[in-house]
Backbone as ProteinMPNN parsed JSONL, in Angstrom:
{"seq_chain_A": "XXXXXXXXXXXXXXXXXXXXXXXXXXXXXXXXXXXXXXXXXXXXXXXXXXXXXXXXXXXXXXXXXXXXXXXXXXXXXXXXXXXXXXXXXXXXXXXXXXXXXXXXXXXXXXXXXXXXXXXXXXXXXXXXXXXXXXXXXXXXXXXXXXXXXXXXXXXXXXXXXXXXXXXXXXXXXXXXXXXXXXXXXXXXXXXXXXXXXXXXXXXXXXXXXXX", "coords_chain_A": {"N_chain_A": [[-8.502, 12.195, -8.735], [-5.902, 14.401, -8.831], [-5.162, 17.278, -10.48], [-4.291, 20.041, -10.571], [-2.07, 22.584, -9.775], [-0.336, 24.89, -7.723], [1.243, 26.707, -9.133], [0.394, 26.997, -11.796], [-2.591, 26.975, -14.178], [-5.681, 25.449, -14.05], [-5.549, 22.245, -15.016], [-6.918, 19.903, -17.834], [-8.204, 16.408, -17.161], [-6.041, 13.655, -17.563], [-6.045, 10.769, -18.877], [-5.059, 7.821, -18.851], [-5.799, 5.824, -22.224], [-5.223, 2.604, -21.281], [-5.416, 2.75, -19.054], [-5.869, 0.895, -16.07], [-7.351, -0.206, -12.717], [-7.003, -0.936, -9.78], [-8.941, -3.862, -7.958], [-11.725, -1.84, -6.047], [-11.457, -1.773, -2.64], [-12.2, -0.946, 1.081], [-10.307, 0.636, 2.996], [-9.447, 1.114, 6.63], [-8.462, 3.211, 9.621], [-6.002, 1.911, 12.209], [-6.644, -1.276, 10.805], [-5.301, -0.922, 8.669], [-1.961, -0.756, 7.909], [0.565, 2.211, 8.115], [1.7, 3.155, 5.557], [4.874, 2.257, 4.256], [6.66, 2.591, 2.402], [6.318, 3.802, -1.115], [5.216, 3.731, -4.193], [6.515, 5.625, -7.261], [5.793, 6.613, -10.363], [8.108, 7.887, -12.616], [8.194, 10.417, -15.293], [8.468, 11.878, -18.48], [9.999, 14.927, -18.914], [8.683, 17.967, -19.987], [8.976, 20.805, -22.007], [9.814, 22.845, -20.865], [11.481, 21.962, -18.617], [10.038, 20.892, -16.272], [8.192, 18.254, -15.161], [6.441, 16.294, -16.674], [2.677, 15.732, -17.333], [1.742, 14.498, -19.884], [3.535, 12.918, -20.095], [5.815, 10.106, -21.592], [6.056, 7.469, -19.641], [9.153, 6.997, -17.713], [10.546, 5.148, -15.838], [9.594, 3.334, -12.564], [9.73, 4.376, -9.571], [10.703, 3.054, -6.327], [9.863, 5.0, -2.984], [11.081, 6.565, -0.105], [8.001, 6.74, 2.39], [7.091, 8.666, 3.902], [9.53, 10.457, 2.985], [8.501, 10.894, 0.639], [6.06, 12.525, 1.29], [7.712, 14.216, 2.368], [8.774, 15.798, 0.285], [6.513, 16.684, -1.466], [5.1, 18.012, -0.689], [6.303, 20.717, -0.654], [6.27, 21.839, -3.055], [3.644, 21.61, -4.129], [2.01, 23.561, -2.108], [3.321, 26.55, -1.03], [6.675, 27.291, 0.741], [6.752, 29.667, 1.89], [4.554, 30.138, 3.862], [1.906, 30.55, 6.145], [2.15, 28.325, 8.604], [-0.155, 27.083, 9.761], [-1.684, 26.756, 7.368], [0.624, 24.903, 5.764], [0.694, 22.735, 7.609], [-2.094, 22.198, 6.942], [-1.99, 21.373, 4.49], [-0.425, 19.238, 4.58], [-1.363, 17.396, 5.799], [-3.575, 16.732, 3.986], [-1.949, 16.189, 2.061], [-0.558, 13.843, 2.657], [-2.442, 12.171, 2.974], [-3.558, 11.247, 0.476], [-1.578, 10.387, -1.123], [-1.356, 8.572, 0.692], [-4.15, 6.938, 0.576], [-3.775, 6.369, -2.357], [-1.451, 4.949, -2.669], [-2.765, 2.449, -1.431], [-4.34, 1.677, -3.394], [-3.287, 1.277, -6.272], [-2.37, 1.509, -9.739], [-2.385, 0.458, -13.537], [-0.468, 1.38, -15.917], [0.142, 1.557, -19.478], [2.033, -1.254, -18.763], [3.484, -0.669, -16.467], [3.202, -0.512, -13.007], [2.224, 1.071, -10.619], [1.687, 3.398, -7.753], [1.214, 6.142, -7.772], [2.374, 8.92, -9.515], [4.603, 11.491, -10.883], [3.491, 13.447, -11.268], [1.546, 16.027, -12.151], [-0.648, 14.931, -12.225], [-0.934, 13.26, -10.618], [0.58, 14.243, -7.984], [2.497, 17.273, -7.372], [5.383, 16.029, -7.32], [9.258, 16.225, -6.717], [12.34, 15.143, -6.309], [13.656, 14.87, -3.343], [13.512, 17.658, -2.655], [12.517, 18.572, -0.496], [11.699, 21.257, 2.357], [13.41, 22.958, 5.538], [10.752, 24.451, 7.253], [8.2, 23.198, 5.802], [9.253, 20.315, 6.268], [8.754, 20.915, 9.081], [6.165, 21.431, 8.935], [5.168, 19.057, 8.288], [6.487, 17.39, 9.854], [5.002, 17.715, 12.179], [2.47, 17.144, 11.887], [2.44, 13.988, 11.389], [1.486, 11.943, 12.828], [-1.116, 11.79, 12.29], [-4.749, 11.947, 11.046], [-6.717, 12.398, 8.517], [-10.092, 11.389, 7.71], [-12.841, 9.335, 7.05], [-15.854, 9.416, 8.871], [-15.999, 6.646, 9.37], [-13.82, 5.672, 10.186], [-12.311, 4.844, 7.499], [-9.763, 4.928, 4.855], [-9.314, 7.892, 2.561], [-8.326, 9.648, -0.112], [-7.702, 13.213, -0.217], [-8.597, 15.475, -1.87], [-7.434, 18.553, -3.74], [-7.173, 21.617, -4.908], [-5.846, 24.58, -6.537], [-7.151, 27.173, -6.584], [-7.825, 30.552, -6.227], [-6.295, 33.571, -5.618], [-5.94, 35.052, -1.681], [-8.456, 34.735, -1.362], [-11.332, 33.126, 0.076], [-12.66, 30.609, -1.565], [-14.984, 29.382, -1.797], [-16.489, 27.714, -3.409], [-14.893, 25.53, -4.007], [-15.783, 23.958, -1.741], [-18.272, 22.736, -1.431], [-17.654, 20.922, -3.183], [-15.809, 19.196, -2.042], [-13.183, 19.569, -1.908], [-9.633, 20.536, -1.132], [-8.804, 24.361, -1.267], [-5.827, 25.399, -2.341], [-4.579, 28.265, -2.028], [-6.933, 28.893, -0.847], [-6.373, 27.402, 1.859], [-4.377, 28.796, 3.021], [-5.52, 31.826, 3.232], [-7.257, 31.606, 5.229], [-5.57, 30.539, 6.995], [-4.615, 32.844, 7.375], [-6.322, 34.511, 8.47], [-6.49, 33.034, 11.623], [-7.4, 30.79, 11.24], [-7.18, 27.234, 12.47], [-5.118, 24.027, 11.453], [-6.88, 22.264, 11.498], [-9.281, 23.507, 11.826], [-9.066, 24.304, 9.142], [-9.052, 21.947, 7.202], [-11.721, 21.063, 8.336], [-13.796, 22.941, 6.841], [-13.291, 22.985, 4.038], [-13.733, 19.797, 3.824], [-16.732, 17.773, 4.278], [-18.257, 15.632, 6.788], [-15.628, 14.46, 7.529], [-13.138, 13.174, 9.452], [-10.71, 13.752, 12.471], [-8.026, 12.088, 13.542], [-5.672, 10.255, 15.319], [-2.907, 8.1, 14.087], [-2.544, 4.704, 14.822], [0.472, 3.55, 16.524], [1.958, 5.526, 15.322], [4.129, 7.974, 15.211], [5.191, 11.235, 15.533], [7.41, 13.121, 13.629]], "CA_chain_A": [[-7.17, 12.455, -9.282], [-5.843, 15.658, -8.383], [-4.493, 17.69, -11.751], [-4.026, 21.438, -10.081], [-1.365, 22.906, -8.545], [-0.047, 26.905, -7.439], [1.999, 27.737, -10.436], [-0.287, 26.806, -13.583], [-4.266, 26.78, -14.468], [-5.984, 23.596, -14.323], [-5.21, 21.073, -16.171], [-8.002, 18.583, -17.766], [-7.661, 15.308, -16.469], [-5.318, 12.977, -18.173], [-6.392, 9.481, -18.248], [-4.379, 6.645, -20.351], [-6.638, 4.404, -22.501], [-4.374, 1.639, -20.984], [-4.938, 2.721, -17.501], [-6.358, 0.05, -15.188], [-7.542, -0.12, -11.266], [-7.08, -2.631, -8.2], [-10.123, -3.887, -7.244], [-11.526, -0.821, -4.74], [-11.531, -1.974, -1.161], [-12.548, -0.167, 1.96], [-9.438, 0.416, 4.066], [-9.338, 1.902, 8.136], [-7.34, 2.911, 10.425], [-6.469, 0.891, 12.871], [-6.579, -2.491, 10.6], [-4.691, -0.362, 7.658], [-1.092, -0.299, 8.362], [1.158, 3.163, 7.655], [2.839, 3.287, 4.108], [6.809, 2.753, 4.741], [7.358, 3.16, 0.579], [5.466, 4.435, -2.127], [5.913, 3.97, -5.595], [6.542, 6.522, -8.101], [6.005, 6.314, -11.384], [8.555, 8.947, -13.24], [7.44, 10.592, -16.487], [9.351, 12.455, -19.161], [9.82, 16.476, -18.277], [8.381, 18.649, -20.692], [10.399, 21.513, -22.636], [10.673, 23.941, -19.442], [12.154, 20.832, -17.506], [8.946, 20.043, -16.171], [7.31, 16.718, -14.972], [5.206, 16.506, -18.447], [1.948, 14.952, -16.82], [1.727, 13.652, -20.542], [5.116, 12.263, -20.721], [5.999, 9.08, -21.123], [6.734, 6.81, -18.514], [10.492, 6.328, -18.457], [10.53, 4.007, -15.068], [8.73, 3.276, -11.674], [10.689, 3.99, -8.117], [10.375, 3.275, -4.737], [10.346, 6.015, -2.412], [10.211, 6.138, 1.531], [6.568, 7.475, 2.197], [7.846, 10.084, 4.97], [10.256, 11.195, 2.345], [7.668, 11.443, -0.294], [5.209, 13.355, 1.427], [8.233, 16.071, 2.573], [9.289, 15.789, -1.172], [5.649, 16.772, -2.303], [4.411, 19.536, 0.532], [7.044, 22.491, -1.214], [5.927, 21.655, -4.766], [2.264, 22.408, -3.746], [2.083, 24.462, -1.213], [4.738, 27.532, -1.267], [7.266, 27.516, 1.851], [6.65, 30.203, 2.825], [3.132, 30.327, 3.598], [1.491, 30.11, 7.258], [2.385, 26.939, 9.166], [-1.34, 26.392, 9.7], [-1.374, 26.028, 5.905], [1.24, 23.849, 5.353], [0.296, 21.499, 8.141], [-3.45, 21.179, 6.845], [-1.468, 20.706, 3.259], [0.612, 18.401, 4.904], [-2.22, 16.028, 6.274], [-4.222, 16.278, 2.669], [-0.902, 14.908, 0.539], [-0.213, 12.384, 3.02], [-3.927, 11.293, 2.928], [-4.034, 11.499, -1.233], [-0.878, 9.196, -1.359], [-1.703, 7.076, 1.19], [-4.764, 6.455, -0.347], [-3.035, 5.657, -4.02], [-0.948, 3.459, -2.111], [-3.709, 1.793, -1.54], [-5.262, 1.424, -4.948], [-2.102, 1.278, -7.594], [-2.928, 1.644, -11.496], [-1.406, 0.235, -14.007], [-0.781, 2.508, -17.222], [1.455, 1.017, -20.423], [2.887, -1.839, -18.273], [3.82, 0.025, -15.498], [1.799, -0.826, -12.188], [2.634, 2.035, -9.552], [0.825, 4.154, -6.755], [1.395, 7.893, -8.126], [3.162, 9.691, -10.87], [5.266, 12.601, -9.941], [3.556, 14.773, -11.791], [-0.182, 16.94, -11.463], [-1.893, 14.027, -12.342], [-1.445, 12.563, -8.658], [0.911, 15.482, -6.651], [4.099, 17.23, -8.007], [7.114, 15.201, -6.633], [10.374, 16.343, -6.965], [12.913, 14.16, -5.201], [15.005, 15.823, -2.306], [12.996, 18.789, -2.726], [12.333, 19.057, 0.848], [12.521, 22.071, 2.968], [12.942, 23.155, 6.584], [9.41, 24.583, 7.105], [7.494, 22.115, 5.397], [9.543, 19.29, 6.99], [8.893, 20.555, 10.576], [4.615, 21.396, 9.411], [4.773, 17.167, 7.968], [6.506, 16.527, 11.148], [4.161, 17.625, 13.314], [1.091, 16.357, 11.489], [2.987, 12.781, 10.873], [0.584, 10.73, 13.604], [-2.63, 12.652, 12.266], [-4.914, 11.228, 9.521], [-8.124, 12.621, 8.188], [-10.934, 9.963, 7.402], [-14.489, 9.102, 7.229], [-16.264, 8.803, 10.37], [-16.027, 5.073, 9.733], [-12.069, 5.656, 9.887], [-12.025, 4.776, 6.074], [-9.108, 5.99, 4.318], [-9.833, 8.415, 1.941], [-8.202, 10.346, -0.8], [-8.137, 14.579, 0.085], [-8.266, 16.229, -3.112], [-7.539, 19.59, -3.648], [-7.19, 22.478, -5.932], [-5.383, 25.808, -6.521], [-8.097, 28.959, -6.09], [-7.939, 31.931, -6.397], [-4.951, 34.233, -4.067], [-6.871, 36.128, -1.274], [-10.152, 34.198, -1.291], [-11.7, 31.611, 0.782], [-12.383, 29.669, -2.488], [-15.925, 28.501, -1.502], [-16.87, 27.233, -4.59], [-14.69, 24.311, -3.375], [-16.253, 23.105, -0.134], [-18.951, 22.17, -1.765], [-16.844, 19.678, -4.397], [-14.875, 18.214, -1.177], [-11.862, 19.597, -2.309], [-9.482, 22.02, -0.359], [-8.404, 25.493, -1.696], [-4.66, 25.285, -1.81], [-4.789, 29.547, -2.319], [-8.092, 29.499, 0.607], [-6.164, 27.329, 2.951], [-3.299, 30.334, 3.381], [-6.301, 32.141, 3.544], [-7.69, 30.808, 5.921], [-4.504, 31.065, 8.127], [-3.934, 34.343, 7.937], [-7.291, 34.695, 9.445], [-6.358, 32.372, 12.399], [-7.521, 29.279, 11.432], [-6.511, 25.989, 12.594], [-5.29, 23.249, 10.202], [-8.181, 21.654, 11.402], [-10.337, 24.526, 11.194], [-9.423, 24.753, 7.351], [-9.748, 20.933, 6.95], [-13.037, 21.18, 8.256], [-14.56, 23.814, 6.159], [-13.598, 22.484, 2.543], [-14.099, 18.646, 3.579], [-17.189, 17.763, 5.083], [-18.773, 14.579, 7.14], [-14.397, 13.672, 7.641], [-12.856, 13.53, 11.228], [-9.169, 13.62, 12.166], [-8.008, 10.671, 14.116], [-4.487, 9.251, 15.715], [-2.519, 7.014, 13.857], [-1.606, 3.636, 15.782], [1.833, 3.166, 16.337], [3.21, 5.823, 14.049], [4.674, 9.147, 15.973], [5.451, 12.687, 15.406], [8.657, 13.153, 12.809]], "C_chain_A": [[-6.88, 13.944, -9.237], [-5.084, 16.265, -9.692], [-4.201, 19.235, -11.988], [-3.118, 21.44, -9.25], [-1.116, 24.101, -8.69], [0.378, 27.407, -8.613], [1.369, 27.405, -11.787], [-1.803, 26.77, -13.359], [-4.536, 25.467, -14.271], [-6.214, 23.274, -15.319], [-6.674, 20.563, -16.368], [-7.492, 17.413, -17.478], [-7.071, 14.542, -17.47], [-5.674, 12.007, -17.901], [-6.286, 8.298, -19.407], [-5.795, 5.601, -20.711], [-6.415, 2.791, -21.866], [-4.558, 1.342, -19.201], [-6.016, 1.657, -16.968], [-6.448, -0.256, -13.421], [-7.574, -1.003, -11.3], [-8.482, -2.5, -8.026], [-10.405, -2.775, -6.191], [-12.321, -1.974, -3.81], [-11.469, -1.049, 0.015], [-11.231, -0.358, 2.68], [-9.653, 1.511, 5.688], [-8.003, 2.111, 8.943], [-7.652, 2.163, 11.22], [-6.117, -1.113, 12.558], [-5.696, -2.125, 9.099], [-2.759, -0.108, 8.095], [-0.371, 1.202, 7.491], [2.102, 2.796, 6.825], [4.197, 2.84, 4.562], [7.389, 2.8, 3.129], [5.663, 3.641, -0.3], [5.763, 4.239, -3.65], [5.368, 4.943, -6.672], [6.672, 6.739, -9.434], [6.873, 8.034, -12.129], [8.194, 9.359, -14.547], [8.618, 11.822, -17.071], [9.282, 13.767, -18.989], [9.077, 16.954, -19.749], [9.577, 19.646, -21.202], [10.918, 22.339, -22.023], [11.253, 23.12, -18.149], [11.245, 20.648, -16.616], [8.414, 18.588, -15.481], [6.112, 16.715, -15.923], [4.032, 15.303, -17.852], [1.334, 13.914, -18.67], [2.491, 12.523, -21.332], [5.021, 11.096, -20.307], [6.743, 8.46, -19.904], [7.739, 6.24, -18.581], [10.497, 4.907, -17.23], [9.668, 4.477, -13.723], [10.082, 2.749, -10.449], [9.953, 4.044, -7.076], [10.777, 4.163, -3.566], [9.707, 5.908, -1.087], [9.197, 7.022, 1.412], [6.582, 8.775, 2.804], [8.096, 11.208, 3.644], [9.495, 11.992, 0.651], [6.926, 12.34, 0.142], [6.404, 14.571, 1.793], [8.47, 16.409, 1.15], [7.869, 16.712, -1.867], [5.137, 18.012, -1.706], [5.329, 20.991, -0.685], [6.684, 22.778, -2.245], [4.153, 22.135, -5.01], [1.655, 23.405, -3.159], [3.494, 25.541, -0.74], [5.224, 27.393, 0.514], [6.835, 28.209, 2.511], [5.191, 31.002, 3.584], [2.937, 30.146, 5.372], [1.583, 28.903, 7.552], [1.113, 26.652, 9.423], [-1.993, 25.931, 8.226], [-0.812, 24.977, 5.754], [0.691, 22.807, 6.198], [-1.248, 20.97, 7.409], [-3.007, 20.535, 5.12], [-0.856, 19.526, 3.643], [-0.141, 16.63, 5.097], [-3.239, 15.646, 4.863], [-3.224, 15.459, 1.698], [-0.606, 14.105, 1.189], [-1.285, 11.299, 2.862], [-4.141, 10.8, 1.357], [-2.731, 10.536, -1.382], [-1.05, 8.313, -0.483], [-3.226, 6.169, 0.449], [-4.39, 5.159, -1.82], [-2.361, 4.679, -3.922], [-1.255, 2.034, -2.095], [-4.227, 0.91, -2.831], [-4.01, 1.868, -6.007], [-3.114, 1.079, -8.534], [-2.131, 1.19, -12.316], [-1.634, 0.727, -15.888], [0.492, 1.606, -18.048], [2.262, 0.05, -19.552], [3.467, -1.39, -17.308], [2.632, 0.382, -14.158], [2.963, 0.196, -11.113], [1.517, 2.896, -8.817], [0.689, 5.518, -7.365], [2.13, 7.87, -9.049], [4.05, 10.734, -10.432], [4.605, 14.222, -10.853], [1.581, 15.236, -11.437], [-0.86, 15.865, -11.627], [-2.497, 13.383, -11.468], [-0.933, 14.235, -7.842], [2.24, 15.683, -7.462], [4.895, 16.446, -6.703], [8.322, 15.53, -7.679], [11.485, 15.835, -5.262], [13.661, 15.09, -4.924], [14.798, 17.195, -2.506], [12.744, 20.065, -1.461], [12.63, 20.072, 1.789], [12.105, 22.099, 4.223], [11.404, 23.198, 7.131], [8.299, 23.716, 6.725], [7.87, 20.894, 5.737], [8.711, 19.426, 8.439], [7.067, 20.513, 10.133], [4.413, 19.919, 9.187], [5.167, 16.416, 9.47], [5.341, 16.513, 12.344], [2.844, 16.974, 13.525], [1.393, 14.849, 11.422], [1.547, 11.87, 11.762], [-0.845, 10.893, 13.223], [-3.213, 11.721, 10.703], [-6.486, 11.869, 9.576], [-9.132, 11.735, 7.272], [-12.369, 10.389, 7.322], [-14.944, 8.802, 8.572], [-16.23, 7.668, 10.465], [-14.527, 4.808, 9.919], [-11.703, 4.548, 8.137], [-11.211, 5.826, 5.675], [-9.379, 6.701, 3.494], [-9.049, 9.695, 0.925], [-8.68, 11.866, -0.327], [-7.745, 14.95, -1.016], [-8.402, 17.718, -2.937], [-6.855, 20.393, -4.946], [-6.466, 23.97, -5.965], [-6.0, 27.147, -5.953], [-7.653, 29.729, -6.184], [-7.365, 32.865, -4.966], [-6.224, 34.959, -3.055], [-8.324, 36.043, -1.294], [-10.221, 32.811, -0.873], [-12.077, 30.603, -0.118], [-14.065, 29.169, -1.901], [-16.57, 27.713, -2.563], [-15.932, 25.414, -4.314], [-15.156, 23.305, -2.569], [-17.083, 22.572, -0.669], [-18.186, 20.595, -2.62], [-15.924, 18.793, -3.233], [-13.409, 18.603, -1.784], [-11.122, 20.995, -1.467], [-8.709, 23.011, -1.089], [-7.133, 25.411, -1.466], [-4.264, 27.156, -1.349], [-5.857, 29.755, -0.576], [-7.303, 28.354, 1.937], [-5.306, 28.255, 3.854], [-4.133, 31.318, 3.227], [-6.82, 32.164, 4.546], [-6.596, 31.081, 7.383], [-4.055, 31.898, 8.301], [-4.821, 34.944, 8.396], [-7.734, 34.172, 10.986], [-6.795, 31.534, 12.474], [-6.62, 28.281, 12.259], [-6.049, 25.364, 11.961], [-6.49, 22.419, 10.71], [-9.18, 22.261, 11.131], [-10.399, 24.404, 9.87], [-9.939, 23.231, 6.973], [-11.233, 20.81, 7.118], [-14.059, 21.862, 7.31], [-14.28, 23.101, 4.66], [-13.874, 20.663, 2.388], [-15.286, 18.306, 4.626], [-17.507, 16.089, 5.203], [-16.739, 14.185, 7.31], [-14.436, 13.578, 9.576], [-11.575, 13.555, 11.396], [-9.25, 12.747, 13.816], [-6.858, 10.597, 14.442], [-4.461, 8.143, 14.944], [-2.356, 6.288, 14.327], [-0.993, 3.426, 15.495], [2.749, 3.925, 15.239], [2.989, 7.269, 14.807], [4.831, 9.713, 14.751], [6.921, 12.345, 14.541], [9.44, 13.536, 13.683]], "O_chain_A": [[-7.76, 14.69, -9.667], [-4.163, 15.506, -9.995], [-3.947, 19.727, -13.088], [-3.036, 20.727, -8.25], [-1.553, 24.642, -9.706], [-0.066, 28.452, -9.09], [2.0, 27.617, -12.823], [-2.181, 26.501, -12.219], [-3.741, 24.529, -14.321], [-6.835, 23.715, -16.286], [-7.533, 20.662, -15.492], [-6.266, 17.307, -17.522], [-7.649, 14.735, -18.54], [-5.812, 11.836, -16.69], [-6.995, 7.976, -20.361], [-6.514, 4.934, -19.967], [-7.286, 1.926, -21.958], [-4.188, 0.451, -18.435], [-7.092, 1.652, -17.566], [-5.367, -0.562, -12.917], [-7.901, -1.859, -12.121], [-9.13, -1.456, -7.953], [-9.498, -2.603, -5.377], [-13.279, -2.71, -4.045], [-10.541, -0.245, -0.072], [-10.974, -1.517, 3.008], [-10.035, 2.674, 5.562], [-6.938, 1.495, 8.947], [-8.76, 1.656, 11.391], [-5.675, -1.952, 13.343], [-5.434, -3.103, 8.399], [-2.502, 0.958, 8.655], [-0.703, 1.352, 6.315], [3.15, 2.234, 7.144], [4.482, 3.399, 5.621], [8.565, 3.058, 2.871], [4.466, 3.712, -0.025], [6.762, 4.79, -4.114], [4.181, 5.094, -6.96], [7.797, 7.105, -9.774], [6.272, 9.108, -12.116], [7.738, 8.381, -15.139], [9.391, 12.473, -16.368], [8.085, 14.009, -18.837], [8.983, 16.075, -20.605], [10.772, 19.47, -20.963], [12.064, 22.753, -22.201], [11.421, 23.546, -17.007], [11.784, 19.951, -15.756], [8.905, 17.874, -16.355], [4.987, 17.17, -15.714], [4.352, 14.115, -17.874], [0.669, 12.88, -18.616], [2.37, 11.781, -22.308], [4.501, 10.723, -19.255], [7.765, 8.873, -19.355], [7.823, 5.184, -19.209], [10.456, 3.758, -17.669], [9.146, 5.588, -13.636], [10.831, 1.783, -10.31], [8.953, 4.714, -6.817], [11.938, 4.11, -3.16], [8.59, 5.498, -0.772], [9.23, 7.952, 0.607], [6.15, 9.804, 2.285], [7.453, 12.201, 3.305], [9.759, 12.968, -0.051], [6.951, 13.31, -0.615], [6.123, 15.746, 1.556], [8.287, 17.604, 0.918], [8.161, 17.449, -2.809], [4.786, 18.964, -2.403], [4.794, 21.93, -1.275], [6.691, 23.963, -2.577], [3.67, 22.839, -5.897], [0.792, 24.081, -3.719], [4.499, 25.127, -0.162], [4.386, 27.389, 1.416], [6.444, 27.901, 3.637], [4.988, 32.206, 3.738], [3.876, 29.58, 5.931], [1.059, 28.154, 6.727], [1.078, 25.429, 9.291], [-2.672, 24.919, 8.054], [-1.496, 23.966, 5.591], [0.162, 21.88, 5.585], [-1.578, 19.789, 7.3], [-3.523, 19.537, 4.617], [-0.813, 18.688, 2.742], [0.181, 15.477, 4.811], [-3.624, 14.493, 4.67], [-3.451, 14.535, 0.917], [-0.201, 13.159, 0.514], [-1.176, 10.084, 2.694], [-4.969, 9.912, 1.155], [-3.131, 9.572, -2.034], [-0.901, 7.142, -0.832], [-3.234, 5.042, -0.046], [-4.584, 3.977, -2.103], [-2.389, 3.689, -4.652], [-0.667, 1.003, -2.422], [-4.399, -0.298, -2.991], [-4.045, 3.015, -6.452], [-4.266, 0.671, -8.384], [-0.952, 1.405, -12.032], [-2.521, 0.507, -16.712], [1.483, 1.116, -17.506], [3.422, 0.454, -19.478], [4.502, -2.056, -17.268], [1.653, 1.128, -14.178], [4.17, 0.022, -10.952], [0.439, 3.033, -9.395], [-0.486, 5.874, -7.279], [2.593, 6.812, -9.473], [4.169, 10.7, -9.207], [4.999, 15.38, -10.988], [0.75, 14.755, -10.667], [-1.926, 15.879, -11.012], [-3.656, 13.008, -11.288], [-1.672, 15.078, -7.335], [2.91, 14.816, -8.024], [4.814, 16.467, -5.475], [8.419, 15.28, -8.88], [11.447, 16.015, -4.045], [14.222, 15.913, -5.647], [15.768, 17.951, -2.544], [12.737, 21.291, -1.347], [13.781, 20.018, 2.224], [11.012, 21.637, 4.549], [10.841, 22.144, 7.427], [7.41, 23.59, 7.567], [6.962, 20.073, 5.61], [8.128, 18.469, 8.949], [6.423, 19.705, 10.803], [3.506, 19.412, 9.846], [4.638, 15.472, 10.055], [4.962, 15.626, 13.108], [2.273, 16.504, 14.51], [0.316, 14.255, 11.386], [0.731, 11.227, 11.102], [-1.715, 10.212, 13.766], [-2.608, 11.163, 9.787], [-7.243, 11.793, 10.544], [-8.813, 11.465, 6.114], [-12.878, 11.497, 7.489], [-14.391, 7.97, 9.291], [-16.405, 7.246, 11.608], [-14.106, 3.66, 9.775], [-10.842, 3.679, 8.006], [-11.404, 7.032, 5.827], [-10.383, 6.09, 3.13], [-9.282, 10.827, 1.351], [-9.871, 11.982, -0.037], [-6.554, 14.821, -1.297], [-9.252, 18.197, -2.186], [-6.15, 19.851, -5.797], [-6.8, 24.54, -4.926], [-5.515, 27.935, -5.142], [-6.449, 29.488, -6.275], [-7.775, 32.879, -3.805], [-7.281, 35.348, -3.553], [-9.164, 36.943, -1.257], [-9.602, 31.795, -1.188], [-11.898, 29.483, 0.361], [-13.876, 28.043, -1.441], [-17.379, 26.902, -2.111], [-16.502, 24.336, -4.484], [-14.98, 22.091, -2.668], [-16.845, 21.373, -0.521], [-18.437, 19.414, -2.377], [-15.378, 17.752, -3.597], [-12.617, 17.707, -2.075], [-11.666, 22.07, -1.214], [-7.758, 22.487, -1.669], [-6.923, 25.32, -0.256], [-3.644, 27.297, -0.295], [-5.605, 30.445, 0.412], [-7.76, 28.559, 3.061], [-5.453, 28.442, 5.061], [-3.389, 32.256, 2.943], [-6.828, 33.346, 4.893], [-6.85, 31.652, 8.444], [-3.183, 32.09, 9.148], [-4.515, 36.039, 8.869], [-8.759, 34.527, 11.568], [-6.874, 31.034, 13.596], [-5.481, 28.561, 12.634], [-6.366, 25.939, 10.919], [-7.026, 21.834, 9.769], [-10.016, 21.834, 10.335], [-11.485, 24.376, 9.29], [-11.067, 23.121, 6.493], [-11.945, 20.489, 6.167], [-15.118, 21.289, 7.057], [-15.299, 22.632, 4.152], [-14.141, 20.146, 1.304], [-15.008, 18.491, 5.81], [-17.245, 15.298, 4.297], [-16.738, 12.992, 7.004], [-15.253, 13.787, 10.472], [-11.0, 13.352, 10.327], [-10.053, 12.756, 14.749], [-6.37, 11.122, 13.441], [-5.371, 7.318, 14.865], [-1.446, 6.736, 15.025], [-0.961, 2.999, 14.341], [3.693, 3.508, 14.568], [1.85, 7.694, 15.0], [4.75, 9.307, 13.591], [7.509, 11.303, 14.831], [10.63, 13.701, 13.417]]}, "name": "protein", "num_of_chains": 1, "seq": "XXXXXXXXXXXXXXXXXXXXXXXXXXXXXXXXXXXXXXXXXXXXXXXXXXXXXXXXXXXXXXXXXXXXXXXXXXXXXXXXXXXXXXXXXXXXXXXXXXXXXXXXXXXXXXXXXXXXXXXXXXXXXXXXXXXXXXXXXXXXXXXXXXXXXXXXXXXXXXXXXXXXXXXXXXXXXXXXXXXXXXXXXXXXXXXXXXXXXXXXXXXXXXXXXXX"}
């Protein structure tokens, strides 16, 4: 459960007495088809207008999956950051909701994939910008997995500005701070994927193109 993002400290994890998992099941690509919605569970803002990751749950929407992941890239990862950033951000929040997709929860009566707030990925609807549209577009057919092409949740974390963040790689989680790091040293987005997730691989989607 991912509960860090750029503009605040980390959070401790939030986790309803109420909350309840899907059976876990191994999914692949390949025999896994690509998201086309997502559901979003909305939660009450806090007092600086906010997404209050302890707010109640007012209702649960459906959102195209595309439109979620451009919705979620600006809210994590700052615009204006190296495009080898955003794209390897781009392929970790599509991987971390497709995942959830996967495996819905159901908290107080309310069975949904994500939250919109740190507890899964900020989402703010129609948030979307140029830049971070075209790095989601380009990554759209791309998916990072287990060598068994098992889907797999990419979690990641804030760090520290101006540092490769290694204290991460070890935990499987990627530096949101060391991947713009990272690219201003000429990484790849695969290069950075590689270094904070290890044993993954990156793979072609079937049947799902470039944005």
């Amino acid at each position: 459960m991912r509960i860090s993002y750029l503009f605040i400290p980390l959070l401790l994890a939030i986790v309803s007495p109420s909350l309840t998992y899907a059976q876990t099941i191994e999914y692949k690509i390949g025999s896994t088809g690509f998201p086309s919605t997502i559901r979003v569970a909305i939660r009450e803002n806090n007092t600086f207008g906010e997404p209050d990751p302890r707010g109640r749950i007012i209702y649960v929407t459906t959102v195209n999956f595309d439109q979620y992941c451009r919705d979620v890239l600006p809210n994590e990862w700052f615009p204006t950051w190296h495009l080898a950033a955003l794209e390897a951000g781009a392929i970790a929040i599509k991987m971390f909701g497709w995942y959830h997709h996967l495996h819905p929860v159901t908290v107080d009566g309310f069975t949904f994939d994500v939250d919109n707030t740190v507890n899964f990925q900020l989402y703010r609807a129609l948030s979307d910008q140029e830049k971070t549209d075209f790095a989601y577009q380009n990554t759209r057919n791309l998916a990072y997995v287990k060598p068994d092409q098992t889907i797999f949740e990419l979690n990641y974390r804030a760090g520290y500005e101006n540092n490769a963040n290694w204290q991460y790689r070890n935990a499987q989680k990627m530096s949101q701070w060391g991947s713009q790091y990272w690219a201003n040293l000429g990484k790849t987005p695969l290069e950075i994927l590689n270094f904070y997730y290890q044993n993954r691989a990156l793979t072609t989607i079937p049947n799902v193109g470039r944005g």
